[in-house]
N, C-alpha and C positions, 0 to 999 in steps of 0.2 A: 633475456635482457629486454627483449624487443616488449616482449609478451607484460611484464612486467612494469613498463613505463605507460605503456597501453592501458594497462588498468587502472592506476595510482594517481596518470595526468591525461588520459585523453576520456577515460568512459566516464568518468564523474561528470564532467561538460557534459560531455554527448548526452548523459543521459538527465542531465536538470534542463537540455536545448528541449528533446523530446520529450519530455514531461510535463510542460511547461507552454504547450499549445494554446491557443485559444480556446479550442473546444476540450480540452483535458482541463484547464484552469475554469471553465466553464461550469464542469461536472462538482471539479472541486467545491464550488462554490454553493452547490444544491447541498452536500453531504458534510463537512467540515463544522458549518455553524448547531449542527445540531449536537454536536458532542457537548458533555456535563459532567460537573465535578471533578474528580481525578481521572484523566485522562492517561491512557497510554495509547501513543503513537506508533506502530509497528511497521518500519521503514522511513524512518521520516527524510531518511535521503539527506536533501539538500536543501530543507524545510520549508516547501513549498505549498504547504496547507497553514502554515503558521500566520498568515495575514487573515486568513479566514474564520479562525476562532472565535468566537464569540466572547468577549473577557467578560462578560458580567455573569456568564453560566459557568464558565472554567474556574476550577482554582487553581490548578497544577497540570504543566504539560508532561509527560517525562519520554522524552523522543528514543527510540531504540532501532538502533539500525549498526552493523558490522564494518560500517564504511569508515574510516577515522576521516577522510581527506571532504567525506559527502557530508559529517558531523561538523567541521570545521567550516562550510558554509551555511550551516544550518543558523548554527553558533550567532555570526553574524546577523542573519535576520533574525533572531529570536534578540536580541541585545538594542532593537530598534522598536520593541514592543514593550506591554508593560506587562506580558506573559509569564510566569513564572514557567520555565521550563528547562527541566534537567535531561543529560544525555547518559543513556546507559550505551557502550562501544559492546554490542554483542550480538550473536545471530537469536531469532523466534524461538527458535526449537528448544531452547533453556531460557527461560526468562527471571532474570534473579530477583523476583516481586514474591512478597505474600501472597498466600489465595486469598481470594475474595475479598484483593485490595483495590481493586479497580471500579469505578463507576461507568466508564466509556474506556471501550477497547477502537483504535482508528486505524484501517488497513486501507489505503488507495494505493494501486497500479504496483502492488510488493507480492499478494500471493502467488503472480506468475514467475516469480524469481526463486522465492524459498523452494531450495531443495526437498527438504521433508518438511510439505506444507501439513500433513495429517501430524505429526508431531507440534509442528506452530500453533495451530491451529486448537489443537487439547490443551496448550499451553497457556493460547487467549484466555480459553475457557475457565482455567484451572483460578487465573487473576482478576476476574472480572466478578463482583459480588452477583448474589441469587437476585437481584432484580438489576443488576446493569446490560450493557447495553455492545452489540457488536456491530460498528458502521462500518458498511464496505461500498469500495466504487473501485472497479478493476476491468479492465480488458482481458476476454477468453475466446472458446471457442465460438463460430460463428452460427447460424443454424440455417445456412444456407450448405448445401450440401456441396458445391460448387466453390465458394470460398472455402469451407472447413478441408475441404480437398489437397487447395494450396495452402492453407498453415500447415498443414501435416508435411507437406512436404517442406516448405518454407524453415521448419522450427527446427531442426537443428544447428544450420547455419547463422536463422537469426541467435541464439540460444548464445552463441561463442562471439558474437560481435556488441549483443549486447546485454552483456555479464548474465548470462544464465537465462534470459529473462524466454518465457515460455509462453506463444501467442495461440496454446490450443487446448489449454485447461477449462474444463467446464466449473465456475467458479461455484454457482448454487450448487451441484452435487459435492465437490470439495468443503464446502462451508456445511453442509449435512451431513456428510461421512463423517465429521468430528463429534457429532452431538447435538449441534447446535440448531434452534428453529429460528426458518427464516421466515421474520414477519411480514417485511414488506418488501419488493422485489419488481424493480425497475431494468428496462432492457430494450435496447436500442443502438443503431451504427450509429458513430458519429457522423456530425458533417466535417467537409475539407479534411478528409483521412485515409487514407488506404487502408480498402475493405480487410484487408485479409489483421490489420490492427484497431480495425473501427468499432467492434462490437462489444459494448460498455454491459457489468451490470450495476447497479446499486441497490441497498436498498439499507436493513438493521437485522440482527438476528438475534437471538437472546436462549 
């Protein structure tokens, strides 16, 4: 019961508080405006990239995420836009899109959460046309051997507090195990963050 109210009314907050940083909205802001044409957004949470859109590049957002209660705020800011975007309520690993319907696939701070990211991930693939486009910005592991240390030890405790979410994946080698090449590839700690969640990549893969 406890467990249950925890997920449905307190981690939705917690996790649009912590998402939602100066220096995570920051990153947002490098990686969001570049997406084009039909867009799919994979986690769009509590639609926290949707201000960032560029509307004269986008035609169509269509936000996919399992969350009904993190959709239902999304909802809202997308209704304050002049965005077209639709919600699909489902998890990555089945995505009920045509192949090679997608122009821009959009994944920030979700691949640490999908349980079977190598399924999600052939999934992006499978929807995204032979010249579109896969943006990523996501926190993983560290390459300080010192930090990477304590997320190993850190990650399953954070993992159950908040919803799944995984601070030790190595995001370029999971974005490559799928298939996919990555073009360009950015990587750095944030500032005002704790190390062992500071270490950002970004970049596009195709």
């Amino acid at each position: 019961m406890i467990g249950n109210i925890y997920e449905k009314h307190v981690l939705p907050k917690l996790l649009d508080c912590c998402c939602s940083t100066k220096p995570v909205t920051y990153q947002r802001n490098k990686i969001v405006p570049l997406a084009k044409g039909n867009v799919l957004e994979v986690g769009i949470g509590s639609g926290l990239n949707i201000p960032y859109y560029d509307n004269k590049s986008v035609s169509k957002v269509i936000g996919l995420d399992p969350s009904e209660e993190l959709n239902e705020i999304a909802d809202v800011t997308a209704k304050k836009t002049d965005l077209d975007v639709e919600f699909l309520i489902n998890g990555a690993e089945e995505i009920q899109l045509p192949s090679k319907s997608i122009d821009t696939v959009l994944v920030t701070y979700t691949l640490c959460t999908i349980p079977d990211f190598d399924s999600a991930l052939k999934e992006m693939k499978r929807v995204l046309k032979d010249d579109g486009t896969l943006l990523f910005c996501e926190h993983g592991i560290a390459p300080d051997k010192n930090i990477m240390k304590w997320q190993n030890r850190i990650n399953p405790l954070w993992g159950k507090l908040f919803g799944g979410c995984n601070i030790n994946r190595n995001i370029p080698e999971i974005i490559q195990s799928a298939g996919l090449k990555i073009n360009k590839l950015e990587q750095m700690y944030l500032p005002s963050t704790p190390k062992v969640v500071a270490y950002n990549y970004w970049g596009s893969a195709q």
